[in-house]
C-alpha positions, -999 to +999 in steps of 0.1 A: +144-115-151+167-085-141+184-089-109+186-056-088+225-053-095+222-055-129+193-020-121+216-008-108+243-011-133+217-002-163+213+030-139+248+036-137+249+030-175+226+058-181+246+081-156+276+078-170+263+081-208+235+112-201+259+130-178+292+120-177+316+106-154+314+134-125+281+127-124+286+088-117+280+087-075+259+064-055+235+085-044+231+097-083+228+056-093+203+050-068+178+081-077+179+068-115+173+031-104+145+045-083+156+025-054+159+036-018+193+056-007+222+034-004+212+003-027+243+008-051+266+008-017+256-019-008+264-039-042+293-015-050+312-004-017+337+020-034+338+037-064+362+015-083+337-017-078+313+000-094+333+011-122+343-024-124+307-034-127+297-012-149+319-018-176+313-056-168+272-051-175+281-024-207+306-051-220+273-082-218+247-056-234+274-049-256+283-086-265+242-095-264+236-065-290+266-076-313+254-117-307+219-110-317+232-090-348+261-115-357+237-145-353+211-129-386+237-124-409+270-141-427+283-117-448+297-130-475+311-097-494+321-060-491+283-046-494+270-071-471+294-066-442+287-027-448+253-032-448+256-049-415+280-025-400+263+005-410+231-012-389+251-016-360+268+019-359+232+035-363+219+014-333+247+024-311+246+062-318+201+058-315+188+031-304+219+020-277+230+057-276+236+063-237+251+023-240+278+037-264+283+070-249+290+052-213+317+030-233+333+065-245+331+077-213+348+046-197+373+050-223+387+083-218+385+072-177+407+039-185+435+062-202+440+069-162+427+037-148+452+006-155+424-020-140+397-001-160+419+001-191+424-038-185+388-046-185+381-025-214+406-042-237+395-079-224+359-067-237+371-053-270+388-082-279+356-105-282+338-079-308+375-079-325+371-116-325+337-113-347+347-087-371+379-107-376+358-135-388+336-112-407+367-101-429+383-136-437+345-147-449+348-114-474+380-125-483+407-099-469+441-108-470+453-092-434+423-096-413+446-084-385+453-049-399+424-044-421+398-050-384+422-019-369+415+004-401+378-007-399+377-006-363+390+028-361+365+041-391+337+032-372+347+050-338+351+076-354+320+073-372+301+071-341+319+093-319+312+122-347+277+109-349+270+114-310+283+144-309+271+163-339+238+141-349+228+143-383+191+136-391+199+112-423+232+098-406+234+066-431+275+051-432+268+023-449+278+033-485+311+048-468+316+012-448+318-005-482+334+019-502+360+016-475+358-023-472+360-026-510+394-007-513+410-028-481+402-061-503+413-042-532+449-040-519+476-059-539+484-084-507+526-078-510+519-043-501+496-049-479+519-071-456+545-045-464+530-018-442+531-018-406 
């Protein structure tokens, strides 16, 4: 059962990824929640405790969307871990849009925020955790740099994809054409590059 903080928070959520951050107040939480006038004050006194608590409730809808994805599939090569990245990158820019669109949002706020910026890196590093995982089980010979190449293609992917949707978005042939040339790599040169 949802709690009424964590209402709130999925209002919040939809704030912040439908509108933006100016548009993030209490009064604004509370209309989207649908609950009476001052119900996100009294979970979230200030501003920066709600900020914390948002990115605390996008960071376990985050982590619940990647578990229940990560939990249905080992992949085992290039084409597979495409495959399952390409699913995941269409969820977040359709089915989990206003999800991602909040975690851009917070983003951009963090570059300004040290405590946000904090939280945000403490959530990143559990999804860099899978993925890193993901690459040792295809076989890539520097997980650790080939999860920031990959990493990086896919916000990019999405943050091109929410802002400019394409009716037939599909990355998945890019993902592996991608992920096929990092495993390609002659190691030596590979470890070479910073």
């Amino acid at each position: 059962m949802v709690s009424r903080r964590e209402i709130l928070l999925d209002a919040a959520i939809r704030v912040l990824g439908e509108r933006g951050i100016r548009a993030l107040t209490h009064r604004a939480v509370d209309v989207e929640a649908g609950l009476g006038l001052g119900s996100t004050t009294n979970y979230f006194p200030t501003r920066e405790s709600l900020l914390a608590g948002v990115v605390e409730r996008f960071a376990e809808r985050e982590r619940q969307n990647f578990e229940d994805l990560a939990i249905t599939v080992v992949p085992t090569s290039p084409a597979a871990l495409g495959r399952t990245l390409g699913a995941a990158v269409r969820d977040s820019t359709r089915r989990h849009r206003a999800l991602t669109l909040s975690r851009y949002v917070l983003l951009v706020e963090s570059a300004n925020n040290p405590v946000l910026r904090e939280q945000m890196a403490v959530t990143g590093a559990r999804v860099n955790a899978w993925m890193s995982a993901w690459l040792r089980a295809i076989g890539s010979p520097d997980p650790d740099r080939h999860i920031n190449v990959i990493g990086n293609y896919v916000v990019g992917l999405v943050l091109h994809e929410l802002a400019m949707p394409a009716p037939d978005f599909d990355p998945t042939d890019s993902i592996v054409r991608l992920l096929e040339s990092l495993l390609a790599e002659d190691p030596q040169r590979a470890s070479a590059v910073p």
